[in-house]
LUMRO-239384 format. One record per residue: y, z, x of N, C-alpha, C in turn; residue in one letter. Coordinates in steps of 0.02 Angstrom, whole numbers, padded with zeros to 5 digits, m for minus. Example, Ala and Ser with C-alpha at 12.3 -4.5 7.8 and 13.67 -1.06 7.14 Angstrom:
<rs>
  n_north    n_up  n_east  ca_north   ca_up  ca_east  c_north    c_up  c_east  r
   m00284   00390   00660    m00225   00390    00615   m00165   00390   00660  a
   m00112   00354   00642    m00053   00357    00684    00002   00394   00645  s
</rs>
This chain:
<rs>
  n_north    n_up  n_east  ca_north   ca_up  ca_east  c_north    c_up  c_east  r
    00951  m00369  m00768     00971  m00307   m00735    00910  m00265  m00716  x
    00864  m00280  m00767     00790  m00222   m00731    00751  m00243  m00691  x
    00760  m00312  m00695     00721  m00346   m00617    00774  m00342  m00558  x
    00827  m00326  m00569     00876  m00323   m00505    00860  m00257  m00480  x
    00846  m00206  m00513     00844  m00151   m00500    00774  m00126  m00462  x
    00738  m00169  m00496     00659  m00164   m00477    00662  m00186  m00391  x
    00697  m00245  m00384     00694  m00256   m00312    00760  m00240  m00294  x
    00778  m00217  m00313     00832  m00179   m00265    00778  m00080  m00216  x
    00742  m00071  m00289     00688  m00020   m00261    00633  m00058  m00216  x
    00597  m00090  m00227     00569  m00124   m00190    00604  m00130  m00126  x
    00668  m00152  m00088     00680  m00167   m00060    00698  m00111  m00025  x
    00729  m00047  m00045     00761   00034   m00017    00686   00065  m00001  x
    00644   00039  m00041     00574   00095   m00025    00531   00071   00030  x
    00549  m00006   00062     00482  m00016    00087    00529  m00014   00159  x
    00600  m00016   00139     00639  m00007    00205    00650   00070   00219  x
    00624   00117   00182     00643   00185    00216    00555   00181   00230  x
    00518   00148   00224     00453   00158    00234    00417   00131   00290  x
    00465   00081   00320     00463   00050    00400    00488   00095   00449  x
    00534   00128   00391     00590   00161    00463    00552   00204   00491  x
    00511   00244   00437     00479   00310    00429    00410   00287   00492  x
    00387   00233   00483     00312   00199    00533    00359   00197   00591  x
    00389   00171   00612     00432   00133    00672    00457   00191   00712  x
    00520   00233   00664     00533   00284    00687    00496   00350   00699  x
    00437   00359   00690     00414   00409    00687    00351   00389   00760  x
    00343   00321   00768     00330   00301    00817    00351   00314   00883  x
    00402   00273   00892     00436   00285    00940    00475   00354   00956  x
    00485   00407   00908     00495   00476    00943    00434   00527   00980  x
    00373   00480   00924     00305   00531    00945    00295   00508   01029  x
    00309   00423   01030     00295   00401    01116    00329   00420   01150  x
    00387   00464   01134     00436   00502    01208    00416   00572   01206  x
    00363   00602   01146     00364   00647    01178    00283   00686   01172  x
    00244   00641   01161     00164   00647    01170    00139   00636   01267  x
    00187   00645   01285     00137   00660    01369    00097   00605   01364  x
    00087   00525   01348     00044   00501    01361   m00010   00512   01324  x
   m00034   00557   01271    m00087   00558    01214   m00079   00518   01166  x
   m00088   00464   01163    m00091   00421    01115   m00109   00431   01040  x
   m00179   00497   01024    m00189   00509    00998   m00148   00573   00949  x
   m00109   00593   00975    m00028   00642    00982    00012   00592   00933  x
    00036   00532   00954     00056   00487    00919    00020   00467   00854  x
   m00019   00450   00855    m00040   00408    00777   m00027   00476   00739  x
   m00070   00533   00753    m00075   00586    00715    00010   00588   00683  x
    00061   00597   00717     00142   00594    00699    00126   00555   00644  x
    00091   00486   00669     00133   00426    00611    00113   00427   00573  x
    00048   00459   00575    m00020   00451    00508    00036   00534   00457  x
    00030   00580   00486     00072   00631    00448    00164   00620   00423  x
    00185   00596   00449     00279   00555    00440    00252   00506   00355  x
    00206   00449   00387     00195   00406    00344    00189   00431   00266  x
    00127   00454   00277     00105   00512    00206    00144   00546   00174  x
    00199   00597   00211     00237   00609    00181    00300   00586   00157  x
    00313   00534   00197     00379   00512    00159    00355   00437   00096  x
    00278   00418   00111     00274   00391    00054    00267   00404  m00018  x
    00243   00505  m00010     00247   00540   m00079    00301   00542  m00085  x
    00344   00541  m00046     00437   00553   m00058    00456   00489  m00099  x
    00435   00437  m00081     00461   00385   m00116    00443   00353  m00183  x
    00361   00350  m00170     00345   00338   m00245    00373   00415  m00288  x
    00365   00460  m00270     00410   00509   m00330    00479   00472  m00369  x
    00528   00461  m00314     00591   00433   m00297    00585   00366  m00373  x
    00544   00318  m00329     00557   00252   m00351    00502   00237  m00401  x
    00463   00279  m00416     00410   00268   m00463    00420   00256  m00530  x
    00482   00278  m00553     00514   00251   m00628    00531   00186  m00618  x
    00544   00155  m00555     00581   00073   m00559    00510   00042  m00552  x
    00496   00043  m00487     00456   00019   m00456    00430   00034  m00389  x
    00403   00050  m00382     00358   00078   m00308    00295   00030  m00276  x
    00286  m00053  m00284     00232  m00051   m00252    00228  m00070  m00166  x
    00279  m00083  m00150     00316  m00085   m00059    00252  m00129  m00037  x
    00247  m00175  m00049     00159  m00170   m00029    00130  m00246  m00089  x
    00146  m00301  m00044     00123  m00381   m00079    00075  m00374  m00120  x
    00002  m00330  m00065    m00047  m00363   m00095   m00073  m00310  m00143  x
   m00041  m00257  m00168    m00042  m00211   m00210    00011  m00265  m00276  x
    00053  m00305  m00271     00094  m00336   m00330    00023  m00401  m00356  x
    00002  m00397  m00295    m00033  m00471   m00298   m00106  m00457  m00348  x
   m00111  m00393  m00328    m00188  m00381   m00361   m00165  m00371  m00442  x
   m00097  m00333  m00447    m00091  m00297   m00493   m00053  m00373  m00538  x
   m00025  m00435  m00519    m00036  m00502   m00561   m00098  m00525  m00587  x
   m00170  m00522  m00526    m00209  m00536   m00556   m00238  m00505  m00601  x
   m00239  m00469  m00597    m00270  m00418   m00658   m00216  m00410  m00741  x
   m00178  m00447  m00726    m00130  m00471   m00780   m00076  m00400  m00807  x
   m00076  m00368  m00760    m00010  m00316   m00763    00051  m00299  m00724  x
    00032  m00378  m00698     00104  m00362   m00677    00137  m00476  m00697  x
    00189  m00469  m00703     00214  m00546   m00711    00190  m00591  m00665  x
    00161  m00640  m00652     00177  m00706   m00598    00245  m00718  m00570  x
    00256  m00732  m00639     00364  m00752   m00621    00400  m00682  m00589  x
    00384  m00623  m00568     00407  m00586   m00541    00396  m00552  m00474  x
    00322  m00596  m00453     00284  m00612   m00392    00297  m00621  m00324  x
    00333  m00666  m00320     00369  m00728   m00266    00458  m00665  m00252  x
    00473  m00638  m00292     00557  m00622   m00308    00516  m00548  m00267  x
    00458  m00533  m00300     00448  m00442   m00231    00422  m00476  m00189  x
    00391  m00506  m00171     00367  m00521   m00122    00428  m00523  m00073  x
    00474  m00571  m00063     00538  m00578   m00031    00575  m00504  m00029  x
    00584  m00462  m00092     00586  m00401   m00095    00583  m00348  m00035  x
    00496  m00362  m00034     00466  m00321    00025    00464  m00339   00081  x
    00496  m00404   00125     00487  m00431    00178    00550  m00389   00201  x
    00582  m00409   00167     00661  m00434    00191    00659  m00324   00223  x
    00644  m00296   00140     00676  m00212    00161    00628  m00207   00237  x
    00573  m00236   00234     00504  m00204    00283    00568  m00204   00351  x
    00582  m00277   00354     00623  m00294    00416    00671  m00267   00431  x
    00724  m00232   00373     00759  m00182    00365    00741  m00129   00374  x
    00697  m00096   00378     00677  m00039    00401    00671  m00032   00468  x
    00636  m00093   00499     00628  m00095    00575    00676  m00091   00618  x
    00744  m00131   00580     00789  m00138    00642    00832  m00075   00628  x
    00833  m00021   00556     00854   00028    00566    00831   00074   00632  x
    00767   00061   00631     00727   00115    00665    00744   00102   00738  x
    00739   00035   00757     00728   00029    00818    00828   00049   00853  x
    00900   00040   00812     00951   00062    00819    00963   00121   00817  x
    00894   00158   00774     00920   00235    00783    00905   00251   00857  x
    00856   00236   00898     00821   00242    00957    00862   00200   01030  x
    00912   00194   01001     00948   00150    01044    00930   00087   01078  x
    00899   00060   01049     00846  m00006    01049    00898  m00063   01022  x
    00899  m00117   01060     00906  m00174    01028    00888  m00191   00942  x
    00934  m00218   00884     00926  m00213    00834    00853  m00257   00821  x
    00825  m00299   00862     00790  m00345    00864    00778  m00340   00948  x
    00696  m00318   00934     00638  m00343    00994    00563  m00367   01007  x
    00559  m00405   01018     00500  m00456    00993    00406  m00397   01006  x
    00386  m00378   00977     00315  m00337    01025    00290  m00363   01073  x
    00271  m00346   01087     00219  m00347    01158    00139  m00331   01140  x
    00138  m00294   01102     00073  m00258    01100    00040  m00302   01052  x
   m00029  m00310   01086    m00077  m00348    01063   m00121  m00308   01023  x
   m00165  m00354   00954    m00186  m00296    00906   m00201  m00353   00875  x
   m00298  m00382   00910    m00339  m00438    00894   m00403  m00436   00889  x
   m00457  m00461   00876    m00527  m00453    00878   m00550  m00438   00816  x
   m00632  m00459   00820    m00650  m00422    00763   m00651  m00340   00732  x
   m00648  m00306   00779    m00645  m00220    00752   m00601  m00218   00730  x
   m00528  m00248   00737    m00474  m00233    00716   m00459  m00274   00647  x
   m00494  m00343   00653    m00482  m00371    00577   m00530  m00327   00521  x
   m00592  m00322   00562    m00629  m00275    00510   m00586  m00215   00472  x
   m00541  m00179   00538    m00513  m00105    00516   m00458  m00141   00462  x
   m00435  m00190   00474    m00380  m00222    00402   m00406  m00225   00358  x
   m00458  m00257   00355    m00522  m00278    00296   m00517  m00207   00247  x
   m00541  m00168   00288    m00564  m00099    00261   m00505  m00053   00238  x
   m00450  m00068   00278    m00405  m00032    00265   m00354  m00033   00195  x
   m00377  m00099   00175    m00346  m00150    00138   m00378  m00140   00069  x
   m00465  m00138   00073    m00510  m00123    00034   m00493  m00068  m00002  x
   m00511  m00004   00031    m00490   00049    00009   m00422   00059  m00025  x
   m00377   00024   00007    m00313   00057   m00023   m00309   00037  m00105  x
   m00312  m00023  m00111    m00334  m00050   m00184   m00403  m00024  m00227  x
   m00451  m00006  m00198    m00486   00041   m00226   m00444   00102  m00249  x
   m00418   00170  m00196    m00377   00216   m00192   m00350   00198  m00274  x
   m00306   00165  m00271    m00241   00143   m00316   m00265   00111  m00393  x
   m00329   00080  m00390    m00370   00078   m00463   m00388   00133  m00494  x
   m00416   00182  m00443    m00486   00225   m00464   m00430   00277  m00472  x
   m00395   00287  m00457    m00339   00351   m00461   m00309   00327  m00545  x
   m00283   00253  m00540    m00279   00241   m00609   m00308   00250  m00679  x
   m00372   00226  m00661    m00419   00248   m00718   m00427   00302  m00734  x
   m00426   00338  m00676    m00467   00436   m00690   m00401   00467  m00703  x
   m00338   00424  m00705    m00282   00460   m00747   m00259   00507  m00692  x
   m00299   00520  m00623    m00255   00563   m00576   m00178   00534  m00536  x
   m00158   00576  m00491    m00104   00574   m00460   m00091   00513  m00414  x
   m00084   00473  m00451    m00082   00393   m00381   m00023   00414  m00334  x
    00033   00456  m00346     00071   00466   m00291    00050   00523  m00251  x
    00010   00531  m00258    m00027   00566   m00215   m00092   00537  m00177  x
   m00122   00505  m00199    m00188   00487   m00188   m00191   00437  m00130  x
   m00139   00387  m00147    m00129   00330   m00112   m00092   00349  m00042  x
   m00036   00420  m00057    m00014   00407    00013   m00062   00460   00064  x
   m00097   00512   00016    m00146   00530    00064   m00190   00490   00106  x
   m00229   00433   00053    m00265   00395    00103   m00238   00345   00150  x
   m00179   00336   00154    m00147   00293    00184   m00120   00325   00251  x
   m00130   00400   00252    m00123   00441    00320   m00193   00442   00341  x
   m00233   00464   00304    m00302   00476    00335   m00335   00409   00377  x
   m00308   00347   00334    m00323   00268    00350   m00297   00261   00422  x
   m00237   00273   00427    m00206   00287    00463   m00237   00285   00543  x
   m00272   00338   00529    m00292   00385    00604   m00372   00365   00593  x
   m00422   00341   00540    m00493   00324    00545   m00509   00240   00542  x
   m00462   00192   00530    m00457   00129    00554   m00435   00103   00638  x
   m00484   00065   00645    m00476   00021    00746   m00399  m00007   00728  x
   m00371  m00028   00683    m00303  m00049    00690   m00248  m00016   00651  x
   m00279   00045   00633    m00216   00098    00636   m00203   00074   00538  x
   m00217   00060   00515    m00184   00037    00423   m00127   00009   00409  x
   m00117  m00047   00436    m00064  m00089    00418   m00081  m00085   00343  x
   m00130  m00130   00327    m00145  m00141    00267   m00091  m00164   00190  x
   m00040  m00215   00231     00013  m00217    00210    00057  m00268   00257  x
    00038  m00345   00210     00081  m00398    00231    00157  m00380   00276  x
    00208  m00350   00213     00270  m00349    00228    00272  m00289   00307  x
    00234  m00226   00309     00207  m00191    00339    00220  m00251   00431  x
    00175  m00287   00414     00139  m00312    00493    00183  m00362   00496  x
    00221  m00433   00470     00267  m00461    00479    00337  m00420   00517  x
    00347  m00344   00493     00414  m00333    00504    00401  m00301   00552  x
    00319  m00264   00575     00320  m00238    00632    00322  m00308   00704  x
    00324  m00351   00693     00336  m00396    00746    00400  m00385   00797  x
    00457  m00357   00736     00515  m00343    00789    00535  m00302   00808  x
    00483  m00257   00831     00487  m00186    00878    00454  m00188   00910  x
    00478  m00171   00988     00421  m00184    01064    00414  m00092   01048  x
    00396  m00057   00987     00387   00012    01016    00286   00013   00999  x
    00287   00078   00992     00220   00110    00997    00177   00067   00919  x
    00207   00067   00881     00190   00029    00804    00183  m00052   00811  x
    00221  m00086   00867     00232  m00128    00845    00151  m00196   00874  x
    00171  m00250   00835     00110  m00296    00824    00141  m00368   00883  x
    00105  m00398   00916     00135  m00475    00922    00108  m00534   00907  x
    00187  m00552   00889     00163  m00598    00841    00123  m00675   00821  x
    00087  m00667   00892     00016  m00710    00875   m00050  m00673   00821  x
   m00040  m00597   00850    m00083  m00586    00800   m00080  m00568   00737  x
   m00026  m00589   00695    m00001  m00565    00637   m00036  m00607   00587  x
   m00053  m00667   00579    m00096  m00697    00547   m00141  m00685   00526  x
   m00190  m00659   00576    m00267  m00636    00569   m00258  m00588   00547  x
   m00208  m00533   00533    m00192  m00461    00498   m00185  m00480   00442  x
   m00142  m00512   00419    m00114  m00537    00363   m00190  m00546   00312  x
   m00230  m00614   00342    m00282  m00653    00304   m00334  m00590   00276  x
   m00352  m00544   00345    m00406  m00469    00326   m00376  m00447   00271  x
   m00286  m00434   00261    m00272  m00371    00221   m00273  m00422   00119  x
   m00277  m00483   00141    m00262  m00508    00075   m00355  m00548   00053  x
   m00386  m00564   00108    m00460  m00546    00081   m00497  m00471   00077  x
   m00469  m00436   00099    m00479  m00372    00077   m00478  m00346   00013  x
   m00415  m00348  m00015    m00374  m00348   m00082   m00399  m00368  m00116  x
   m00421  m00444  m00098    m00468  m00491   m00152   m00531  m00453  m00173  x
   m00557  m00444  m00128    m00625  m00407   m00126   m00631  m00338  m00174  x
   m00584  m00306  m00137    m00590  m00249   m00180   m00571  m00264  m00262  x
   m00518  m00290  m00269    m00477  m00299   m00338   m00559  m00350  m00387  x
   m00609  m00363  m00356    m00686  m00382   m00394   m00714  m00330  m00392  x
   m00708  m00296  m00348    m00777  m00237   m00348   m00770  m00171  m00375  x
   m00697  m00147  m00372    m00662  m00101   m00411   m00646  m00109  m00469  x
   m00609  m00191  m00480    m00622  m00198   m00555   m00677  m00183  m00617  x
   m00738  m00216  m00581    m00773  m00196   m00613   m00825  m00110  m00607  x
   m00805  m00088  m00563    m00837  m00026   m00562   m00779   00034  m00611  x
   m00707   00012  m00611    m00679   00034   m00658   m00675   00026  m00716  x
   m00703  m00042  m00738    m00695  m00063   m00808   m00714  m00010  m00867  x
   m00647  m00006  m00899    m00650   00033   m00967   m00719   00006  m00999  x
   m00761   00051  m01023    m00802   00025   m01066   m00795   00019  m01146  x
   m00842  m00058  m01163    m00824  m00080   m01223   m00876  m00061  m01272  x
   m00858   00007  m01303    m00899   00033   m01330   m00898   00001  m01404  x
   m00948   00010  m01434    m00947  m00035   m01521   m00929   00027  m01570  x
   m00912  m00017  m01629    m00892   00030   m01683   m00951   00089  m01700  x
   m01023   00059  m01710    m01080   00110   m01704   m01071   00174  m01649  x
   m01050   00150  m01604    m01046   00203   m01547   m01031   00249  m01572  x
   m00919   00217  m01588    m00913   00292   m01609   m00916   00327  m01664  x
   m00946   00295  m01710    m00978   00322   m01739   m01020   00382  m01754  x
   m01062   00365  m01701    m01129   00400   m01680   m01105   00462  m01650  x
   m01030   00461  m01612    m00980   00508   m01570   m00941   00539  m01618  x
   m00953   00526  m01692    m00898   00578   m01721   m00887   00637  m01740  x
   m00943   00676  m01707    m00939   00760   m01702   m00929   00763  m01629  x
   m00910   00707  m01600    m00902   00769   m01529   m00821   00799  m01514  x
   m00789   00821  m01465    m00728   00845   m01466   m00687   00797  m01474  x
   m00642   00810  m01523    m00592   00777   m01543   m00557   00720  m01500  x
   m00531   00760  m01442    m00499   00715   m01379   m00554   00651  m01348  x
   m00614   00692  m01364    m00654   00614   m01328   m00671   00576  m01390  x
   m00676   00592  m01443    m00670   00518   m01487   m00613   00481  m01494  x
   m00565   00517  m01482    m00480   00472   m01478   m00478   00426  m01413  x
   m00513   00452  m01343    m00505   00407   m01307   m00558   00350  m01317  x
   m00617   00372  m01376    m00678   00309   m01351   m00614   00261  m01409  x
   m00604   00283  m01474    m00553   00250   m01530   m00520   00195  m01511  x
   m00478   00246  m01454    m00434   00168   m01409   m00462   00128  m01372  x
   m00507   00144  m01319    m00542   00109   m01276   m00570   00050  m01320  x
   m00596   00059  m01366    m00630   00031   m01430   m00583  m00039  m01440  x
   m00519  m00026  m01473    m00479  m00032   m01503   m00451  m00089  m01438  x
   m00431  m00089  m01387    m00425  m00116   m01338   m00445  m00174  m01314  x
   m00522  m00156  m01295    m00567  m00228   m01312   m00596  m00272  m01370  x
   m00573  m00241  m01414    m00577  m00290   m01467   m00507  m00327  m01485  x
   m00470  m00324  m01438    m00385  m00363   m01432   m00423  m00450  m01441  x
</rs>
C-alpha cells in the first residue's frame, strides 16, 4: 500500500507538472505578441511555482517527478533498486498525462506529434548543465539541511530561462513533451540526445557533488579534542562520527 501510494504521487505530481510546462506554454504563445522571450519567462515563473506547490503537497509520499533524480538517489543507496523501474513508469506515464491534459484544455487534439526541433551541441550542452545543476541544487540543499522545496524549484525557473534548451532536465519531462505541437514541445528525433545529456549529466554531478558533500569522517580524537565547543556542534560531529563508523 505505501508503494502504491508513492506512485500513485509520483504519477498526480509529475502530471500536474506537465500540465503546468505545456499549459502555461501554450497560453503565454497566444498572448506574447510574438516575444518569445514573454513566453519562457511565463513558463520559467508557472513552473517554479507550481513545483513549490507540489513538493509541499506530495513531499510526505513522494515528490521526485523526475527519473534521474530516483536514479541518482538509488545510487547513492537511498532510495530501493526494486522500486526504480515501478517510478520510473510512474513518471512517464503521469508526464504524458499531463500533456494531453494540457493540450485538451487548449482545445488541441488529445495527442499531437511536435514539430519543433531542439538539436546541436549548445542545446545538449544546456541539458548537460541543466541536469548537472539540478542534482547538485538537490544534494547541497540536502546536506546544508536547507529548504529543497524551495531550492530546487527556484533553480529550475531560473534554469529555465539561462539554459540554450530551456531545462528539460528531466527524462519523463522530454519523452511526454513529444506530444504537443505547442510552444514547449520537442520532436521526436531529438529526444534521445536530450535524454543521454540529462542522464550523463546526473551521472556527473551525482560524483562531483557526492563527494564535495561528503559528511566528514571525523575520528574519535577529533571529538574529543571538540569537547568544549557548543554543545549542538559536538552532537552533530557525535553522529557524523557514529555514521561512518557503520
Amino acid at each position: 500500500m505505501k508503494l502504491a501510494r508513492a506512485l500513485a504521487a509520483e504519477t498526480l505530481g509529475t502530471a500536474f507538472l506537465l500540465a503546468t510546462v505545456v499549459g502555461s506554454g501554450a497560453l503565454a504563445d497566444k498572448l506574447d505578441l510574438g516575444n518569445l522571450a514573454v513566453s519562457v519567462l511565463c513558463v520559467a515563473f508557472a513552473t517554479g511555482a507550481v513545483l513549490i506547490a507540489l513538493i509541499a503537497a506530495f513531499g510526505s509520499i513522494s515528490a521526485h517527478f523526475n527519473p534521474i533524480v530516483t536514479m541518482v538517489l538509488a545510487l547513492r543507496g537511498e532510495f530501493s533498486w526494486k522500486k526504480v523501474a515501478p517510478y520510473f513508469v510512474a513518471q512517464v506515464v503521469g508526464a504524458i498525462l499531463g500533456v494531453v491534459v494540457a493540450n485538451l484544455m487548449f482545445d488541441l487534439p488529445a495527442v499531437t506529434i511536435s514539430a519543433t526541433t531542439r538539436t546541436g551541441m549548445g542545446q545538449w550542452l544546456g541539458e548537460f548543465i541543466a541536469s548537472f545543476g539540478l542534482i547538485g541544487i538537490i544534494l547541497g540543499s540536502a546536506r546544508s539541511n536547507s529548504n529543497t522545496g524551495i531550492a530546487v524549484p527556484a533553480y529550475v525557473a531560473g534554469a529555465i530561462y539561462f539554459t540554450s534548451s530551456t531545462c528539460f532536465a528531466n527524462p519523463a519531462v522530454t519523452i511526454s513533451r513529444m506530444f504537443t505541437n505547442t510552444l514547449t514541445g520537442i520532436v521526436p528525433a531529438d529526444v534521445p540526445a536530450f535524454v543521454l545529456s540529462q542522464v550523463v549529466g546526473a551521472l556527473c554531478a551525482a560524483a562531483v557533488f557526492g563527494w564535495l558533500f561528503a559528511a566528514e569522517k571525523y575520528t574519535e580524537e577529533t571529538v574529543s579534542e571538540l569537547s568544549e565547543v557548543d554543545p549542538a556542534v559536538l552532537a552533530t560531529l557525535e553522529r557524523e562520527l557514529a555514521a561512518a563508523n557503520k
